[in-house]
N, C-alpha and C positions, 0 to 999 in steps of 0.2 A: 499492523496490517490485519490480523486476527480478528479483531475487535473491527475493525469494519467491514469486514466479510460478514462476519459473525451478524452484526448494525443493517447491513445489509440483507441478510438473510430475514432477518427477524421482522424488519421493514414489508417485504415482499410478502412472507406470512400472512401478518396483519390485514395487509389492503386485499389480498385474494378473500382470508378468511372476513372481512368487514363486506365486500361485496355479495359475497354468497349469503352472508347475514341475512341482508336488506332482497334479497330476491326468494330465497329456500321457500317460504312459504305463497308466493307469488301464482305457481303453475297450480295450484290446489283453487284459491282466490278465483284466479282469471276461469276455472271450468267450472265454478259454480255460477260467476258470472256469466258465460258464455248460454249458458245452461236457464239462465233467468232472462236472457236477450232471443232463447230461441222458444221459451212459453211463452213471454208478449207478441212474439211474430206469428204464433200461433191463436190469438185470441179472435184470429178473424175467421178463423176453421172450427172454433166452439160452435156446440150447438146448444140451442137456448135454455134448454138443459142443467147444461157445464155451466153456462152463465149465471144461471140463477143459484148453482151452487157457490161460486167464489162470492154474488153477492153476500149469499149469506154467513160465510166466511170472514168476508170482509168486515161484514158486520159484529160481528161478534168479537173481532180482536179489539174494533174500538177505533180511537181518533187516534188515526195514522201518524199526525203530527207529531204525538210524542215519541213515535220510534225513531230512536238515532242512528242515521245513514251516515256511516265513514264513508268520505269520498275521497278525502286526502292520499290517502294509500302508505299514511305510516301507520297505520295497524298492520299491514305487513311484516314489516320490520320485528326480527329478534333480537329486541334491545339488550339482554343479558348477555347472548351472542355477541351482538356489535360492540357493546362494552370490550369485553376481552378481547376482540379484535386492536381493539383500537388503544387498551395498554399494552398490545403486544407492538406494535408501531411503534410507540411512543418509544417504548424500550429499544427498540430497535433505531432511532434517530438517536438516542443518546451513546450507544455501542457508536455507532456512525461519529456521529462528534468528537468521543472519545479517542476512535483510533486516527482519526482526521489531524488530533493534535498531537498524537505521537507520531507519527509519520512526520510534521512537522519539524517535532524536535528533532527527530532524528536524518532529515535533510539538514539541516543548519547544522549540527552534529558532526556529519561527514563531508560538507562543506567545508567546513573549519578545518578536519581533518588534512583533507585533501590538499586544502592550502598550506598549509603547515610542512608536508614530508615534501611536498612540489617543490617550495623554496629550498628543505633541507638539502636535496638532492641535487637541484643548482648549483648550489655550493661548493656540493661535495665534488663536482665536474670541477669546476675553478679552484679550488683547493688541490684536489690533486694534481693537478693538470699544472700549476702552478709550483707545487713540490716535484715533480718528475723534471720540471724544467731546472731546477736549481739544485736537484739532489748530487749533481756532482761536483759542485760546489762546499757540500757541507759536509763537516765530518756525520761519521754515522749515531752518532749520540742526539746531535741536531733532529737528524731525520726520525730519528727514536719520537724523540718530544714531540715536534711537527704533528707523525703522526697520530700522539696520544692525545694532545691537548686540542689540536686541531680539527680533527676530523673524529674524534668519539662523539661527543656531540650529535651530531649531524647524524652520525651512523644510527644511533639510540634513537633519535624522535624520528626517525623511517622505518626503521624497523616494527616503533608501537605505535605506529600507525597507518600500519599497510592494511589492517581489516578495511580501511575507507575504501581500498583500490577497488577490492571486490565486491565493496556494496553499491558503488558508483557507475563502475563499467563492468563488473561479469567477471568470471575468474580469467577467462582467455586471455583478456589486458591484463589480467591480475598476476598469473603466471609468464607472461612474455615480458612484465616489467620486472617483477620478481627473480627469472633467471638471471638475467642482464645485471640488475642489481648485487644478486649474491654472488657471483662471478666477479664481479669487481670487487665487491668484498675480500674474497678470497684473497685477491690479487694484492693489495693494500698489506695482508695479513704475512703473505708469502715477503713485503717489502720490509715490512717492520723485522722479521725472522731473518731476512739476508744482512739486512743493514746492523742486528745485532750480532750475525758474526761478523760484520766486518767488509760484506761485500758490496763495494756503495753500486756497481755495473747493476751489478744485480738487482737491487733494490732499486736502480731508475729503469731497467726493462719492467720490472714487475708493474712499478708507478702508471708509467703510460700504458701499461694495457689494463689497469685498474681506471685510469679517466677512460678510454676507449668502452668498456663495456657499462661505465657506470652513463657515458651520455648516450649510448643506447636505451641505457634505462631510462634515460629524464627523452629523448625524440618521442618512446613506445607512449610515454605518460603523456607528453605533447600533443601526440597523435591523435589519443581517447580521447582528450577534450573534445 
């Protein structure tokens, strides 16, 4: 993103400084011109005088032919000027291209990201939600494993990759999925702790409000798309 501001800036540079270039000397030009259109509109108010002096003026510089009349109006132009104008541009289109493919990468980057923790989090809903419904069924060794083997996974590639949240949609989505999330984390954590002393109730109170806050987190991520 720098580097195209930066691309950007140096662009804008250029083309002010290459304009001013091709004009700077222009207003100096045009009042001598001005100045040589308001003596020929005067040659009809010489008196015969004045006249016979430019003829012989005229005379004496010789056959007018050879003097060379720029009319084009690129002798105007400060080419050494307009040069550096115009590798300042240049430079500034390649900052520009530059940052244009980092930006790039790093959409498709967080894209990737995004899809990745979005699934994981899915999951993690139907996983738990799934364990809280059977946990009084299993002894607490079961629920132990369940949920080491089960749900660490899931937890890991959400966790390293929550910087997408915030680069995607803003922190505001980033913390309203985040709380929800670690909240259910918790809750998961307090299930694994009850169910290793011993207390399977507890450990399926825990369970369901560990899915309860985790699909909050996966509605809030829903929602930001």
């Amino acid at each position: 993103m720098q580097n195209k501001i930066l691309g950007q800036s140096l662009l804008w540079i250029g083309f002010v400084s290459g304009a001013l270039a091709t004009v700077w000397q222009a207003p100096e030009k045009g009042v001598e011109f001005v100045k040589e259109l308001s003596d020929l509109k005067n040659q009809s108010q010489r008196t015969q005088e004045e006249n016979d002096k430019l003829n012989k003026l005229l005379f004496e510089i010789g056959d007018l032919s050879q003097i060379e009349i720029k009319q084009d109006g690129w002798h105007l132009v400060n080419w050494t000027w307009y040069g550096c104008s115009a590798i300042v541009g240049i430079v500034g289109i390649v900052f520009i291209r530059i940052g244009s493919a980092e930006s790039s990468k790093k959409s498709e980057k967080t894209e990737a990201g995004l899809a990745e923790i979005t699934t994981s989090l899915h999951q993690l809903v139907h996983k738990v939600g799934q364990l809280a419904k059977e946990s009084n069924y299993l002894p607490p060794s079961k629920i132990l494993s369940r949920i080491d083997e089960d749900l660490g996974d899931d937890f890991r590639i959400f966790a390293d990759g929550r910087d997408s949240l915030a680069a995607e949609f803003g922190l505001a989505v980033f913390a309203d999925v985040m709380s929800n999330f670690s909240s259910g984390e918790r809750s998961v954590n307090r299930a694994w702790c009850a169910a290793a002393d011993g207390y399977v109730d507890e450990a399926e109170t825990c369970l369901q409000r560990a899915e309860k806050m985790l699909h909050r987190a996966y509605q809030d991520l829903s929602s930001a798309k």
